[in-house]
N, C-alpha and C positions, 0 to 999 in steps of 0.2 A: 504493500500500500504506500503510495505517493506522500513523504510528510508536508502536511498542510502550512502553506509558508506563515511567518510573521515576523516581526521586527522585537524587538528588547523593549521592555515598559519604559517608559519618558524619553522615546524617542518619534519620529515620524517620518516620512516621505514625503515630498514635494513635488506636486505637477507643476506643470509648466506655467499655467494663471497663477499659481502660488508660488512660484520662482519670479517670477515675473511683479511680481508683487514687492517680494522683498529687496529685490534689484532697486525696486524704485527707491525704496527706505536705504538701501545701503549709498545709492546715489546721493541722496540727498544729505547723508551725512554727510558722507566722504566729503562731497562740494562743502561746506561750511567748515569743515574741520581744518582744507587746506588754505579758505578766505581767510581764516584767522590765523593761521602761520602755523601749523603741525605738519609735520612730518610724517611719513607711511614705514611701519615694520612689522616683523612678522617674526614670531619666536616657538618654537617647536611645539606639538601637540603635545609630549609628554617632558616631565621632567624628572632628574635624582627625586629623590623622595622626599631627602633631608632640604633638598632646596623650598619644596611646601611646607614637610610636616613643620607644628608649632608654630606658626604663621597669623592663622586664624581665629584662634582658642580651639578649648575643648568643642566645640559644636561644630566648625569650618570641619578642624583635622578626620570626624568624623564619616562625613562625606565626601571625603578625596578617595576616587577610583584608584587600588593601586594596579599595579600588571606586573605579572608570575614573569619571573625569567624563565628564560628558553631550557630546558635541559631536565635533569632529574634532581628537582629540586627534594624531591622526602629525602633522595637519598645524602644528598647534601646536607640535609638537617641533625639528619642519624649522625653520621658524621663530627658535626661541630658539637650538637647538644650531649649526645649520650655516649662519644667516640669512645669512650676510654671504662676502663674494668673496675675504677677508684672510683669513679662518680655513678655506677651502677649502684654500687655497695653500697655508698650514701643512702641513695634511693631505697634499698632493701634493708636498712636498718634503722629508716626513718617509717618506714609501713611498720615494724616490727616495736615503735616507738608509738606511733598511731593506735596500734591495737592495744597496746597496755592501756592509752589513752582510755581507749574508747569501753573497756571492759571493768573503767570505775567510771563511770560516766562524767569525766574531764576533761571532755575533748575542747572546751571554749579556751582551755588556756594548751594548747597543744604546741603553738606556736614559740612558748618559753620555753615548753618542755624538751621539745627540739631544740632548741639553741641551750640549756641546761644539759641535757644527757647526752647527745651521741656527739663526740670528740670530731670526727671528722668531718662533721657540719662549717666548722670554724676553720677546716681548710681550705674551705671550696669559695670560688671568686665569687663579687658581687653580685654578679650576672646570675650566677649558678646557684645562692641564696635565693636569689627573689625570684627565678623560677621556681624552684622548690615549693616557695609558702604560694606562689599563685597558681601552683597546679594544685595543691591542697584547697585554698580555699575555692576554688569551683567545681573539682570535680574528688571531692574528700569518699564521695559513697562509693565512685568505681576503683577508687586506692584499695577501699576495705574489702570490697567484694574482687578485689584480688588478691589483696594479703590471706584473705581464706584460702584459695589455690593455689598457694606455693607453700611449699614444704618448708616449715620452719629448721634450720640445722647449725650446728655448734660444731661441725667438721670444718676444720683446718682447710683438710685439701679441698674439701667439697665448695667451701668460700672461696679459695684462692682461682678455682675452676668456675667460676662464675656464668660460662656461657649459658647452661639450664637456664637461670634469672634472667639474662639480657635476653635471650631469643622471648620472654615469655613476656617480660616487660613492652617490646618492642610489639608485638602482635596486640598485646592486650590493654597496653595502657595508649601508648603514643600514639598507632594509628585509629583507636576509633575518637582519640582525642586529640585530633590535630589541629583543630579551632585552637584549642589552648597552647600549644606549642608557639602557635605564630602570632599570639600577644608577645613574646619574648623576644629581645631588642635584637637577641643575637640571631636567632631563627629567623624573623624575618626579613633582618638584612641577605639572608642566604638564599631566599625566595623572593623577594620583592624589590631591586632598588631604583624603580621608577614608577611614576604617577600622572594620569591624568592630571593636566593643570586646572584649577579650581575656579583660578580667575588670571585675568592678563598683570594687574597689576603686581602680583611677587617676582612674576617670571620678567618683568618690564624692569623690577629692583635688579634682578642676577643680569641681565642685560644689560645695562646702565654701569654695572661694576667690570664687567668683563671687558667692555668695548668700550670704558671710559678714557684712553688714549687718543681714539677715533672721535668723540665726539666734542662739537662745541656746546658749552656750557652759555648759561641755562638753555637745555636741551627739550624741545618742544617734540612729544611726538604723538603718532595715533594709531592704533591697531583694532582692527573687523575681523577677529576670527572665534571660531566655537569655542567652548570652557562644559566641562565633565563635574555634574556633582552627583552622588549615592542619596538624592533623595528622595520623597514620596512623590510621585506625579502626581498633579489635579491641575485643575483650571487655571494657566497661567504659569506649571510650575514642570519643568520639564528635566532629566537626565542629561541632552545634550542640547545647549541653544547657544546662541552666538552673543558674544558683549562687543560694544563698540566704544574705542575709552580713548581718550585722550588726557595725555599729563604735559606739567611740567617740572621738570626737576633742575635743582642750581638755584633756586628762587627766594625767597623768605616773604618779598612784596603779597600784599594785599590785592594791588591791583586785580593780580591773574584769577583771584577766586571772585570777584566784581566779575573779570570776562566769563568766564564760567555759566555764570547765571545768563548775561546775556548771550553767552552760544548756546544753551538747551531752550531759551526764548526763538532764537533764530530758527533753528531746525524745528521747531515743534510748529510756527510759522508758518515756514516751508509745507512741512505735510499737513497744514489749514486744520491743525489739532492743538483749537482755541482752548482756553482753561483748564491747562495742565498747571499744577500747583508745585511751586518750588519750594521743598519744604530746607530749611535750614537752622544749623545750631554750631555748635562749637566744643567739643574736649575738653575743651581749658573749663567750660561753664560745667559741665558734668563731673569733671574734679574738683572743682568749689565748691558745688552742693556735696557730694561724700564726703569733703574736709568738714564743711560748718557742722552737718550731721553724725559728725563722730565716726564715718566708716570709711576712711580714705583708703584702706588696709583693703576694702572689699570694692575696690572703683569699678574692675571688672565685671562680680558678681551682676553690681548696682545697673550698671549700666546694659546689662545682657536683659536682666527682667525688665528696665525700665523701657527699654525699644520694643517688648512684647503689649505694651499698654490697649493700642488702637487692634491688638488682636485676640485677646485675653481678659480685656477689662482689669479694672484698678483693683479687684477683688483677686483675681486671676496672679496680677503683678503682684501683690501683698504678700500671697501664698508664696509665691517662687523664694523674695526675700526672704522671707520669715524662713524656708527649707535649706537659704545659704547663709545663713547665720545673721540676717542683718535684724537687730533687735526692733523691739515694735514701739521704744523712743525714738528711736530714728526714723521707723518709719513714718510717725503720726508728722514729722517736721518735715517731710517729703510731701506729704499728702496735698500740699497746696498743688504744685505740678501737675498733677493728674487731673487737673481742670483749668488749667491757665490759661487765661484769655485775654482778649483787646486787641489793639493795632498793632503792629510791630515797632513803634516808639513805646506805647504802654506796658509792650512784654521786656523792652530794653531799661524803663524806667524801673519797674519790678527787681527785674535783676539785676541793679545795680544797687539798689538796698539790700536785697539776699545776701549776695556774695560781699560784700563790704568787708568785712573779715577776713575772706581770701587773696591772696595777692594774683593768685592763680586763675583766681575764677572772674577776677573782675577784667586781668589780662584777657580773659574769652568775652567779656561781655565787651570790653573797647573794639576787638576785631570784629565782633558782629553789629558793630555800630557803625563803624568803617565802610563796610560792604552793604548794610542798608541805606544808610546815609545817602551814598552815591548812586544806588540804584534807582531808588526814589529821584532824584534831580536827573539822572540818564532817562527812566524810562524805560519800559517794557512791553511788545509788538502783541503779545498776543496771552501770555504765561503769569499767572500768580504769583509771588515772594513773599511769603511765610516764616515766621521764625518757630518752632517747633521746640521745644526745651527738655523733651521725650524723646527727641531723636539721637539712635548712638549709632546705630547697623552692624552694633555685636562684633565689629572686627576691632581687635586687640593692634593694629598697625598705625591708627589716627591717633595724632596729637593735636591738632586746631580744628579748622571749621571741617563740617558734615554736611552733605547735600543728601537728599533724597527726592524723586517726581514721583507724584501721583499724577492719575489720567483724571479729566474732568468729572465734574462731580456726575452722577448718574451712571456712572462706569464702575463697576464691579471687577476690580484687575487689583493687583499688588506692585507693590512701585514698580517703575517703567524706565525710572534710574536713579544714579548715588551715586556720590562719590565723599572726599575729604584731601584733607591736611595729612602728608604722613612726614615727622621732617625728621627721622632717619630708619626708615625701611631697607637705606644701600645698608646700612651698618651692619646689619647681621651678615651682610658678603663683604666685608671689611674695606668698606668705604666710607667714613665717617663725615656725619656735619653737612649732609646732602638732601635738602629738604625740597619735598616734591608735595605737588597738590593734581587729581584728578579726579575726573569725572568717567561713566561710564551710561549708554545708552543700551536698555533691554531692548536688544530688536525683536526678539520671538514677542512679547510683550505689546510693545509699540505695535505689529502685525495685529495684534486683538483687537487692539483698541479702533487702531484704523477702520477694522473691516466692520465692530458692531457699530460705528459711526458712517459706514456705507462712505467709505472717502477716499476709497479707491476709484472712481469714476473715472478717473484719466489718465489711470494704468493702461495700458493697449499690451498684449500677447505680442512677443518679438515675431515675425511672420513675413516671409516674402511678398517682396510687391509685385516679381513677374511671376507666373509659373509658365516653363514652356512645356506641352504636350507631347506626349513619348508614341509616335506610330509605329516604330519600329529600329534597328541598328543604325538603319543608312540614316533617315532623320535626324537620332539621336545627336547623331557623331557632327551633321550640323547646325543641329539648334549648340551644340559643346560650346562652336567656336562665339555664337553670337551672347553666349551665358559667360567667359571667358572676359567679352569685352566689358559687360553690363557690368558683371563685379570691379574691375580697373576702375570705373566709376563709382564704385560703392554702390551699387543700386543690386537691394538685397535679390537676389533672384534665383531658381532652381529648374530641375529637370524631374517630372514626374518619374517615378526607377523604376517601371516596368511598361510593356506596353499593353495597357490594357483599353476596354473600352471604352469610347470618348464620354458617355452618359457616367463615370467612374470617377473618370480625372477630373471633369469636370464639377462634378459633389463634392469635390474635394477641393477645389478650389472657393467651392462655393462657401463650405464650411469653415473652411481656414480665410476665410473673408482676404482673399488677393486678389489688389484690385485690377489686374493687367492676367491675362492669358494668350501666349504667343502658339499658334498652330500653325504648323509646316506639313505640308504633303510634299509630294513629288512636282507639283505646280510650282510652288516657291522655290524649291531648289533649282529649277530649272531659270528661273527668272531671278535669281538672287533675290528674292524676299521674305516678308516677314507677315504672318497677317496676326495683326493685333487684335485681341475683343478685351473691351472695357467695361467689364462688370456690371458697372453702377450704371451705365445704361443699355446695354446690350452692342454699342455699336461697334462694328468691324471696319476695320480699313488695312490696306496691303501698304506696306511702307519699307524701305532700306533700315539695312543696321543703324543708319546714323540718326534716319527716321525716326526709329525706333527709341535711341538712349533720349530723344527729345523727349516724346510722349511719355517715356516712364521715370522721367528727373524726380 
């Protein structure tokens, strides 16, 4: 039986009206991106591992696709993790340690006990400890119900001959618990050391540090290519879609996060996708509030629950805190934010009495002052500017200001773009004091939004303007020469590829709405010409090649 095809969950296929669609949105970036002075690059679909992982926090790292090296990776693991007859033994006299445990019922402190009773615990690397306790505490019932099948024994040689153990260890514990194996730092470098990239912007940081010789500073660039995340599909939220980003990095000014707001006004513009809201905040204001509120220790925490607000509810965000440790004095002094309101001079007023206290946080409220300030006297085509005091976007990279778009209001989609301030992301690839700020546009996103707004209208399908008609070899061969010259001209044109009946070619032309059909018999050939039919109104006429590239300019 024939397996019935399909594609991997959060991903899709595109026809050619939905190719054609998104040409036009990547046009239209592209065009704005390069009016404002960015550059075009392009940086590998996957990466080192270590180049992602710890990037994003614990929730980003999550969702980073990794991919298996080529080769026999179990057996590589055997190898590294279990190679040796000393670190079996470990294994078999830490079960034998376990079962004492478990036969007075003290297994909750097992952990000491182990590190109290078996001597050879203490010799083994660090690596090799904290494997140990995390194959215990997850898979502690398959330990036992194998310390029951193996022979307990006080022989000398029979220990010293250890293979019985290792062959049985290997069968019974390691491969049906191979999940657990490749939690371990060492294991899975031995199977995995590359990644689907998450997002362009860390890969943009490793690029910037490698090719920073070649480049002039401050370095403007832009990159359109897909990004891989491991998460749940639904409406708007997909495994593979493309970001479209532009940064700059070498910068500190202000100015560049002011142009910012007016490039996502530009291109939203551009595709007549009036009342998209520019939401904005600042880092520095997100540290001022954790400092006054006693939890600066917990920034990250704070700031991971407090961007879940507009999806979760302030009840929803409480819970999360209150489960990462942030007490519920601090909370009740948070609790104004989860309703802040007014103009964005009254949200800048506000926050300049909050944070008063902070030197940090007042520092974020002058930069969000800065950039309203002037935006307001600039001016804005078509797009909202919003100061948002909830907005974090969970990535652990930002140190100044935060962008996020939402689609106009009546549009049920999840932001449509974001960016920030990161001012030293090169650093972790050992380039220090290199501050960059970018943006990024959701196309698969922006593609929703456009289409439930029906504002695709003046999309047209890329489509030939000739098509000449196929009666047979000899024809073919000279309708070739005169399709030959039409493209020299750029005049999109083709040769029907079989010779089929004229009521055929013709459907097809008709379908594929081409407004020009050139048909040749054995008349034309003989008289060097051409007979044209013009669609849109039926009429024919016989004209030369040269005739011919006139009528179809």
């Amino acid at each position: 039986m024939a397996q019935k095809p399909s594609i991997p969950k959060g991903t899709r296929d595109f026809s050619p009206t939905e190719v054609a669609k998104r040409n036009y949105i990547f046009s239209t970036i592209r065009q704005v991106f390069e009016t404002y002075g960015f550059q075009p690059i392009e940086t590998p679909s996957f990466e080192n591992s270590e180049t992602l992982m710890g990037k994003y926090g614990d929730e980003g790292d999550r969702l980073i696709f990794k991919i298996l090296n080529s080769g026999d990776y179990f057996k590589d693991i055997q190898k590294q993790v279990i190679g040796n007859l000393d670190f079996a033994n470990t294994f078999y006299q830490i079960f034998d340690a376990i079962q004492y445990l478990e036969d007075r019922n003290s297994e909750s402190n097992y952990e000491e006990y182990i590190n109290d009773y078996i001597e050879t615990y203490n010799e083994l690397t660090a690596e090799e400890k904290k494997m140990l306790l995390d194959y215990f505490t997850l898979n502690k019932k398959e330990f036992i119900a194998f310390y029951e099948n193996v022979e307990v024994t006080d022989n000398e040689e029979e220990l010293e001959d250890k293979s019985y153990f290792k062959e049985n260890f290997i069968e019974e514990i390691v491969k049906p618990n191979i999940s657990v194996l490749l939690n371990s730092t060492k294991a899975t470098a031995s199977i995995s050391e590359k990644a689907l990239r998450y997002d362009l912007t860390v890969p943009f940081a490793r690029y910037v540090v490698q090719h920073q010789n070649e480049i002039e500073f401050p370095f403007k660039r832009y990159q359109m290519q897909p990004v891989w995340r491991a998460d749940r599909p639904q409406k708007g939220r997909f495994r593979e879609f493309y970001q479209c980003d532009a940064d700059v990095v070498g910068s500190k000014g202000l100015w560049q996060e002011i142009e910012f707001v007016q490039l996502y006004d530009a291109v939203f513009s551009k595709l007549r996708l009036t009342g998209a809201t520019i939401k904005l905040n600042n880092r520095k204001i997100l540290a001022g509030i954790a400092e006054i509120i006693g939890e600066a220790d917990k920034l990250i925490d704070f700031t991971v629950a407090l961007d879940k607000l507009d999806k979760i509810g302030a009840e929803g965000v409480t819970k999360e805190m209150l489960e990462k440790g942030i007490s519920e004095t601090a909370i009740e002094k948070v609790q104004p934010l989860f309703s802040f309101n007014g103009t964005n001079q009254e949200k800048l007023n506000q926050l300049q009495v909050l944070l008063a206290d902070s030197v940090e946080g007042t520092n974020g409220v002058n930069d969000l002052r800065f950039v309203i300030d002037n935006i307001e006297i600039l001016g804005l085509q078509s797009a909202n500017l919003e100061i948002d005091v909830t907005l974090a976007r969970g990535l652990n990279y930002y140190t100044g200001a935060i962008y996020e778009v939402s689609a106009p209001k009546g549009v049920q989609m999840g932001s449509i773009g974001g960016g920030g301030r990161y001012d030293d992301l090169t650093g972790i690839f050992g380039l220090k004091d290199m501050s960059g700020v970018g943006i990024s546009f959701g196309l698969d996103r922006i593609y929703l939004v456009l289409e439930e707004l029906n504002l695709f209208d003046a999309v047209e399908l890329p489509k030939p303007k000739v098509l000449f008609v196929n009666f047979g070899d000899k024809e073919a061969a000279y309708c070739m020469k005169a399709l030959a010259k039409l493209r020299e001209n750029n005049i999109k044109s083709e040769l029907y590829p079989d010779s089929s009946k004229m009521k055929k070619q013709m459907n097809y032309a008709n379908k594929r709405e081409i407004p020009f059909v050139v048909i040749v018999g054995s008349s034309e050939i003989e008289k060097n010409k051409y007979t044209v039919k013009i669609m849109q109104t039926g009429e024919q006429q016989e004209c030369s090649l040269e005739e011919l590239l006139k009528i179809t300019q």
